[in-house]
C-alpha positions as CSV (number, residue, x, y, z in Angstrom):
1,X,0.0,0.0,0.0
2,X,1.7,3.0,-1.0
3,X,0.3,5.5,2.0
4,X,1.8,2.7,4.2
5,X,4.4,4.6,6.7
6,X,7.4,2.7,5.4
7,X,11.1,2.1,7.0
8,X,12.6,3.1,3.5
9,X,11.3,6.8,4.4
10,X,13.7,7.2,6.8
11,X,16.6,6.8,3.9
12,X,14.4,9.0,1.2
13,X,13.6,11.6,3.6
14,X,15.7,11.9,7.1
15,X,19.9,13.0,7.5
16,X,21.4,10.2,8.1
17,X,23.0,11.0,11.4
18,X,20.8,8.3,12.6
19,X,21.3,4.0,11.4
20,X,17.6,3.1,12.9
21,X,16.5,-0.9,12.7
22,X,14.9,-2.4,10.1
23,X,12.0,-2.4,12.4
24,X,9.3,0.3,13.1
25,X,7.6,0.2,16.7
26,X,4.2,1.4,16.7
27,X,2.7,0.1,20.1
28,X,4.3,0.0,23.6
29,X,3.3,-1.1,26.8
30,X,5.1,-1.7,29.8
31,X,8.7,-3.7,29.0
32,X,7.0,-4.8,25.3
33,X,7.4,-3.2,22.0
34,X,4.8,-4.0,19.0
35,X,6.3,-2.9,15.7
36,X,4.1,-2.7,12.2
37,X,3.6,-6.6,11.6
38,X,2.5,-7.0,15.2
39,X,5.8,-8.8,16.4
40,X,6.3,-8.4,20.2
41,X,10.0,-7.7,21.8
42,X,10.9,-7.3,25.2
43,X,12.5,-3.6,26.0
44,X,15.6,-4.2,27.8
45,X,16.8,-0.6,26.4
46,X,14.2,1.9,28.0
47,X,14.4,4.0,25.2
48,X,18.6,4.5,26.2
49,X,17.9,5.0,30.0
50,X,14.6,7.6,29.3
51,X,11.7,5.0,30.0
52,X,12.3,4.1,33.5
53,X,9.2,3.5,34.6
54,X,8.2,1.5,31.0
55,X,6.2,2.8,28.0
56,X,2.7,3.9,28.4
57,X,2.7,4.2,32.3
58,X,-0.5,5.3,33.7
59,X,0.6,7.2,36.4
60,X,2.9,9.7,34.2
61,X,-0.3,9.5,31.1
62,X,-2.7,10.5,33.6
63,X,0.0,13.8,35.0
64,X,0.2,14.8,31.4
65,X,-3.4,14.7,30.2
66,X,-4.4,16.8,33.8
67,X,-1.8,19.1,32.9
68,X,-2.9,19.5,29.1
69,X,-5.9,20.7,30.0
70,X,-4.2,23.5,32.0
71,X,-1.4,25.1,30.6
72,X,1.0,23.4,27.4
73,X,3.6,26.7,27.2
74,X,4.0,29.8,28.6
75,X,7.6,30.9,28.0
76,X,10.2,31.5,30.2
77,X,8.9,35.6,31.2
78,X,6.5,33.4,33.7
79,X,6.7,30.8,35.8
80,X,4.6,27.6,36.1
81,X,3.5,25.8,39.4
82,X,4.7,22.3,38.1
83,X,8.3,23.8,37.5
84,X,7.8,25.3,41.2
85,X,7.1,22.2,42.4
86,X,9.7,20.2,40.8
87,X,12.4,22.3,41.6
88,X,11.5,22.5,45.4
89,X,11.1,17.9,45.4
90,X,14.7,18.3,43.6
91,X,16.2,20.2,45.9
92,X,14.6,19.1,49.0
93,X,16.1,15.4,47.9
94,X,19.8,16.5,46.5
95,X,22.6,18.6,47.9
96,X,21.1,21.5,45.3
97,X,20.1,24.8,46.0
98,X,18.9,25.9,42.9
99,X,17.8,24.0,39.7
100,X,17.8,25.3,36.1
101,X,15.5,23.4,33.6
102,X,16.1,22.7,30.1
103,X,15.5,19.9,27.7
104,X,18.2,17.1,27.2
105,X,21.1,15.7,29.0
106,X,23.6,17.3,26.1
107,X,21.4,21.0,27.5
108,X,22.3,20.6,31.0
109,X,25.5,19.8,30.5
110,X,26.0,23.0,28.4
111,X,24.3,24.8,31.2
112,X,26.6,23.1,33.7
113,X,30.1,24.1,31.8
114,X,29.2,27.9,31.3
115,X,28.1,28.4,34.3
116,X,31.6,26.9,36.0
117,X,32.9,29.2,33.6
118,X,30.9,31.9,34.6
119,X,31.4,31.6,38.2
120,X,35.5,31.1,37.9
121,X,35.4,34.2,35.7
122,X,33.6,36.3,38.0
123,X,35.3,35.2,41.2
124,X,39.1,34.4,39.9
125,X,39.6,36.0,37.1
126,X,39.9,34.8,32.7
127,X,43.0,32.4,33.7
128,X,40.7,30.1,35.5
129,X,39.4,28.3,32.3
130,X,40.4,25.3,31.5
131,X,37.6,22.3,31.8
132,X,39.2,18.6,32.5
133,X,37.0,15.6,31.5
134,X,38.0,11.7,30.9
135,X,38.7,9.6,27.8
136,X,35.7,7.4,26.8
137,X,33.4,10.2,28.2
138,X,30.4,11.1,27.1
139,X,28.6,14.8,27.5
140,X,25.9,15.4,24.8
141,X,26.2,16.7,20.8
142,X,26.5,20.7,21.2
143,X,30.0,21.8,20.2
144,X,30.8,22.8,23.7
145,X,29.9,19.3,25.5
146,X,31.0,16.7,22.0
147,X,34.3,19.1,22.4
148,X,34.5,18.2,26.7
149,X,33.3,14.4,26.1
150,X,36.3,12.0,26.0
151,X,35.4,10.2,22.5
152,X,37.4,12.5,19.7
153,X,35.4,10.4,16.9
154,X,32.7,12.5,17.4
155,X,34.2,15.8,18.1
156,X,37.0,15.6,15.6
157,X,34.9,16.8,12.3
158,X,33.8,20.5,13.5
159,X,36.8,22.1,14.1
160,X,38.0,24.9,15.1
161,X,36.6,23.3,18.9
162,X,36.2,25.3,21.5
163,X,39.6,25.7,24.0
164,X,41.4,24.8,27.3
165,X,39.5,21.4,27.8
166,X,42.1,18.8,28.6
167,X,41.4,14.7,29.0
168,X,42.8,12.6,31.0
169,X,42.5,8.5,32.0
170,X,39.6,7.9,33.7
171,X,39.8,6.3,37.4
172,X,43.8,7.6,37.3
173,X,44.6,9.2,40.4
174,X,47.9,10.1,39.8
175,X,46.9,11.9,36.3
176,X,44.0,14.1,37.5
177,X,46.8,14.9,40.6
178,X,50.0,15.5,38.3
179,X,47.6,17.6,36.2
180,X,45.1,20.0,38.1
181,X,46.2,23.3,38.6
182,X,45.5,26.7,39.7
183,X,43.8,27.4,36.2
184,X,41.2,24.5,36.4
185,X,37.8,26.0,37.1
186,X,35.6,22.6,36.4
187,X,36.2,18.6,36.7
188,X,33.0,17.2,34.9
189,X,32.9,13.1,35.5
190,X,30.3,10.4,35.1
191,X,30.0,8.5,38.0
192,X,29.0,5.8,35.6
193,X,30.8,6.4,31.9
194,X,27.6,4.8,29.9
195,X,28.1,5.5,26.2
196,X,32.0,4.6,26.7
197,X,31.2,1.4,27.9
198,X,29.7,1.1,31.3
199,X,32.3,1.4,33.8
200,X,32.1,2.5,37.0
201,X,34.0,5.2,38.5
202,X,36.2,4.0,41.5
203,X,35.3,5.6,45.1
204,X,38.7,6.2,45.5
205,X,38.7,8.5,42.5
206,X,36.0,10.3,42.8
207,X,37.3,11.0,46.7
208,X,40.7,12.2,44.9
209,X,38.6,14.7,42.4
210,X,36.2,15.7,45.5
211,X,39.3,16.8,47.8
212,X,41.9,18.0,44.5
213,X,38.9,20.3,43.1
214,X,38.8,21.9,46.8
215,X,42.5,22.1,46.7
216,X,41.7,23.9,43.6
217,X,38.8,26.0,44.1
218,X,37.4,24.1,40.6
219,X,33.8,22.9,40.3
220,X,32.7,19.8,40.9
221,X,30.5,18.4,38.2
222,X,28.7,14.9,38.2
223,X,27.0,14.1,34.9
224,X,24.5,11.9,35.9
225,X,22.2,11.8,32.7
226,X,22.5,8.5,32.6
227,X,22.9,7.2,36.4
228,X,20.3,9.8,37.8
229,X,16.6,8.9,38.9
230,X,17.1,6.0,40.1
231,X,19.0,4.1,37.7
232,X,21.4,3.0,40.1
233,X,19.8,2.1,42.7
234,X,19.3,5.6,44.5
235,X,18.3,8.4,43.2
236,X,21.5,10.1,42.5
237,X,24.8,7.9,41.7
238,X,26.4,10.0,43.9
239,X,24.7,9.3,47.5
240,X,26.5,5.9,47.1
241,X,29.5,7.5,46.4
242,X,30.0,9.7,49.6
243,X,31.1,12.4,47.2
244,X,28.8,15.8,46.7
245,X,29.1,17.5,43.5
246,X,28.9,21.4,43.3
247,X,26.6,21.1,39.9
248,X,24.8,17.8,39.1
249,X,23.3,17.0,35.6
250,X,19.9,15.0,34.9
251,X,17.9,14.3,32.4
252,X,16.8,10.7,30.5
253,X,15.1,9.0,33.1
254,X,13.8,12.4,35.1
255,X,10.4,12.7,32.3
256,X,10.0,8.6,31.6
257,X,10.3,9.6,28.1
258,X,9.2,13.1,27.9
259,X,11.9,15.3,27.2
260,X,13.1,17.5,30.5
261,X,17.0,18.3,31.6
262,X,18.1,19.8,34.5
263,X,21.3,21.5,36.7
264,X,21.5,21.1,40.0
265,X,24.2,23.3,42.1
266,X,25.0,25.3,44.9
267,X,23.5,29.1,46.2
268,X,27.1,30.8,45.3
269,X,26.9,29.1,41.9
270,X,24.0,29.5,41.0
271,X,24.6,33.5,41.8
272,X,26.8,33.3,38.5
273,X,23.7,33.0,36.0
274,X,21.7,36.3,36.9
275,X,19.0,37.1,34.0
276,X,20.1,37.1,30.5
277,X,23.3,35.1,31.0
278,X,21.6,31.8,29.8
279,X,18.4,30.8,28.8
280,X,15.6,28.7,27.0
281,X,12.7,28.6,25.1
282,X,11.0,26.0,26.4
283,X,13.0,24.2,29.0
284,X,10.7,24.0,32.4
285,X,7.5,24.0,30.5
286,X,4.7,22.9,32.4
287,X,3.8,19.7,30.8
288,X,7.5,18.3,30.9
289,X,7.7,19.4,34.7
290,X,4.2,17.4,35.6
291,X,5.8,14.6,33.6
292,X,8.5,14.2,35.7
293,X,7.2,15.4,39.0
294,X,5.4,11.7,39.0
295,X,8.5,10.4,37.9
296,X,10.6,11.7,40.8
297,X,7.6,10.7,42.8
298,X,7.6,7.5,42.1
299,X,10.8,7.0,41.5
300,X,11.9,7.9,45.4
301,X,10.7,5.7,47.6
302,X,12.8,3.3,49.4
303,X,10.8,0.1,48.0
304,X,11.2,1.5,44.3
305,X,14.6,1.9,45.2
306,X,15.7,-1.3,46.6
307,X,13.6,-3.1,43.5
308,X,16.1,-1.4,41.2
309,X,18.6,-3.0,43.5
310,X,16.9,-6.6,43.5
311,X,16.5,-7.0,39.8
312,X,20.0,-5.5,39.5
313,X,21.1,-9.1,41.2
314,X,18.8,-11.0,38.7
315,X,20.3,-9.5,35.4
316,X,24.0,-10.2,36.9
317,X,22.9,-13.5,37.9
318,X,21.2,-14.5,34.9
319,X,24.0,-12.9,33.0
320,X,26.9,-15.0,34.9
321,X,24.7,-18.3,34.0
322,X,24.6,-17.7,30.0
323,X,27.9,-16.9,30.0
324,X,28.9,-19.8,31.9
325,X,26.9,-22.2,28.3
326,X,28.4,-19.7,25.5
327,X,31.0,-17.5,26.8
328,X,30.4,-14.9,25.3
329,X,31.6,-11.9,27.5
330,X,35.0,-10.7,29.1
331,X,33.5,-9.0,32.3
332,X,30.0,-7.7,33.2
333,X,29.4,-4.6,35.4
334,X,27.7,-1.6,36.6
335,X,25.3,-0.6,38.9
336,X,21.7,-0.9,39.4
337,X,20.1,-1.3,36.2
338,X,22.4,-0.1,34.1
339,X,24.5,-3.1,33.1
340,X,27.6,-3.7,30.6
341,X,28.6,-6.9,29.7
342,X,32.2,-7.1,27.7
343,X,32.8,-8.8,24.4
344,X,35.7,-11.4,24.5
345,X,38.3,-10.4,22.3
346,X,37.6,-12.7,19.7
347,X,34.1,-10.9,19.9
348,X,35.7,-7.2,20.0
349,X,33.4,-5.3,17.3
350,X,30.9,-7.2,17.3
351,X,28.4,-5.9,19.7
352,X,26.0,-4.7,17.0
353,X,26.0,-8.1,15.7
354,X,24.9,-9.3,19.0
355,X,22.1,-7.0,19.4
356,X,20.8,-7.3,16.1
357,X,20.4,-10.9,16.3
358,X,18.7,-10.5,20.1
359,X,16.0,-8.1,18.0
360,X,15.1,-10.1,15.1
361,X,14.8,-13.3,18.7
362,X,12.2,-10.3,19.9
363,X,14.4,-8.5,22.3
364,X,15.8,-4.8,22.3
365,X,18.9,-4.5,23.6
366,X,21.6,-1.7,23.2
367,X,25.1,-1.3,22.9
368,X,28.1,1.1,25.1
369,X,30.3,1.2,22.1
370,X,31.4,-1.9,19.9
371,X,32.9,-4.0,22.3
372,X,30.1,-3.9,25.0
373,X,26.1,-5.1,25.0
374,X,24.1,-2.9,27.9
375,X,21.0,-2.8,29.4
376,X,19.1,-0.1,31.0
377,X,15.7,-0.9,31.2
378,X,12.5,0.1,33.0
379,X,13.5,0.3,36.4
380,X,10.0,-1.5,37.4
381,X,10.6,-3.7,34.6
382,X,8.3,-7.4,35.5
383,X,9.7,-11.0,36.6
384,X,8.0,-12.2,33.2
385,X,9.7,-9.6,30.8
386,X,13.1,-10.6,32.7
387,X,11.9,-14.5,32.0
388,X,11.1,-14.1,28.6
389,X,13.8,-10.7,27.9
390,X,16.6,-13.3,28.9
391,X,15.3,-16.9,26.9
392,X,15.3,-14.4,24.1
393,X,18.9,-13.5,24.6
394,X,20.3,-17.0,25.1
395,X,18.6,-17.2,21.3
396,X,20.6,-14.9,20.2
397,X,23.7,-15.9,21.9
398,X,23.1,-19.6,20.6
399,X,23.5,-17.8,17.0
400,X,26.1,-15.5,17.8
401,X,28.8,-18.2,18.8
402,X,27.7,-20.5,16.0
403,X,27.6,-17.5,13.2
């Protein structure tokens, strides 16, 4: 039928930043997908960390329908009261004082590095510049964060980059300590590097940035787009840690798959962004912030969080049995549920491979670079999905090692 919505449409029509599946899901539900020819797969992606409390929850629908009949937009010469509200349950459960709201994770993180900026301009003088981040990081797609993320494949093409960001080893004390100076104003580490292949940060480290950045009078800056709301097991990645940030970035899971960002930080930093310094257009908009008011909700409660924490056991469990039949992976990690599992070296590359053959056995997977398969799924994510998620995989892994 030629009005059919076809997968080709996305070659004719769309840039081709994007390599989507062959695929198209229409219908969603919980942990399952339904794509045009009615074929179920269980969601162990969560739409890359974003759905974490599953597709089509009830709770967050009904939040965004009351709000729709309210107020959509208003711009940012007004406030809203979900925005209000939201930034007073973010605060009152974080070290924050003050929240700005945007819309992505790569927004926040822009927010996050001007405002260090900012503030080390204002109190210290232009010297204090210079922004050090970690190779295999991972920051967002404006030139400013693809510049300060670790990966230079995807910085490298849209030079002239912006200056005096340095990269060092990640979980290397004795680099960040040889290096940090006087004209450091920001340290910006995931607690958890997700894109770069799910590896945790060690305490130790993130101690040694906590006490060298005092040492320093630098900023502070967790990105936790990916480890925030839950995902780990607490609400922030860094409670575990012991170490407070001065700025923290969220985003993904904080609208279950409406799009909201946000910066936490401190009263004095905050001071640095007075009005017209930064801004947005529609960043804290009503319906985004009632979105992910139920989220955070939700998402806090000591039994949510100690589920995430349970099922995290499962998926390493079940993980450690399969690749005790194929051996398949190297290592597997992380925290909560988000989960890496390493590619033997006779495997390196061939992550995509794997993943492609766990879709067309019905189950969405996704990949932290080519070398490692991860997981981040709904954090509420059902015993049956995990059954049926994981027979599906051992499919795909009986095809893998025979292909």
């Amino acid at each position: 039928m030629p009005n059919t919505i076809q997968r080709s449409w996305f070659d004719q029509y769309m840039v081709p930043c994007f390599s989507p599946a062959k695929f198209i899901p229409v219908k969603a539900k919980g942990s399952r997908v339904w794509d045009q020819d009615g074929k179920e797969y269980v969601d162990f992606a969560g739409g890359i960390a974003v759905n974490s409390l599953g597709h089509a929850n009830d709770e967050l629908k009904n939040a965004l329908s009351q709000q729709m009949e309210n107020i959509w937009h208003i711009g940012n010469g007004y406030t809203n009261e979900p925005v209000l509200k939201l930034a007073k349950a973010l605060v009152e459960n974080t070290f924050a004082d003050k929240v700005f709201f945007c819309n992505s994770g790569a927004e926040a993180n822009e927010a996050a590095l001007k405002i260090a900026r900012k503030y080390a301009l204002d109190k210290y003088g232009s010297h204090k510049n210079e922004i050090i981040s970690f190779e295999n990081s991972f920051h967002g797609r404006t030139l400013f964060t693809v510049t300060v993320g670790g990966q230079p494949k995807y910085s490298q093409d849209f030079a002239p980059l912006p200056q005096e960001i340095s990269h060092l080893p990640f979980n290397d004390i004795d680099a960040i300590k040889s290096h940090i100076s006087d004209k450091t104003c920001a340290v910006i580490v995931e607690p958890i590097i997700g894109e770069g292949g799910v590896i945790p940060a060690d305490p130790a480290f993130l101690q040694a940035l906590r006490e060298l950045c005092d040492q320093h009078q630098a900023v502070l800056i967790f990105d936790e787009i990916q480890t925030g709301i839950g995902r780990t097991g607490y609400l922030y990645a860094y409670e575990e840690t012991g170490v407070k940030p001065d700025i923290l970035t969220s985003a993904k899971g904080l609208g279950g798959g409406f799009p909201v960002g946000v910066m936490l930080t401190t009263n004095n930093i905050a001071d640095a962004f007075q009005p017209g310094t930064h801004g947005t257009t529609f960043g804290g908009n009503p319906l985004a912030a009632a979105v992910a008011n139920k989220v955070v909700e939700l998402v806090n409660q000591p039994e949510f969080l100690a589920g995430v924490k349970e099922r995290h056991q499962e998926y390493i469990r079940r993980m450690t049995e399969l690749n005790q039949r194929y051996q398949v992976f190297s290592e597997i990690r992380g925290k909560g549920l988000l989960l890496g599992a390493e590619l033997l070296e006779k495997y390196q590359g061939k992550a995509k491979t794997l993943t492609n053959l766990a879709a067309e056995e019905g189950l969405i997977a996704l990949i932290a670079g080519p070398n490692v398969l991860r997981f981040a799924p709904a954090l509420n994510i059902g015993q049956q999905d995990i059954d049926d998620g994981f027979m599906r995989l051992e499919n795909a892994l009986k095809r893998f090692v025979q292909e």
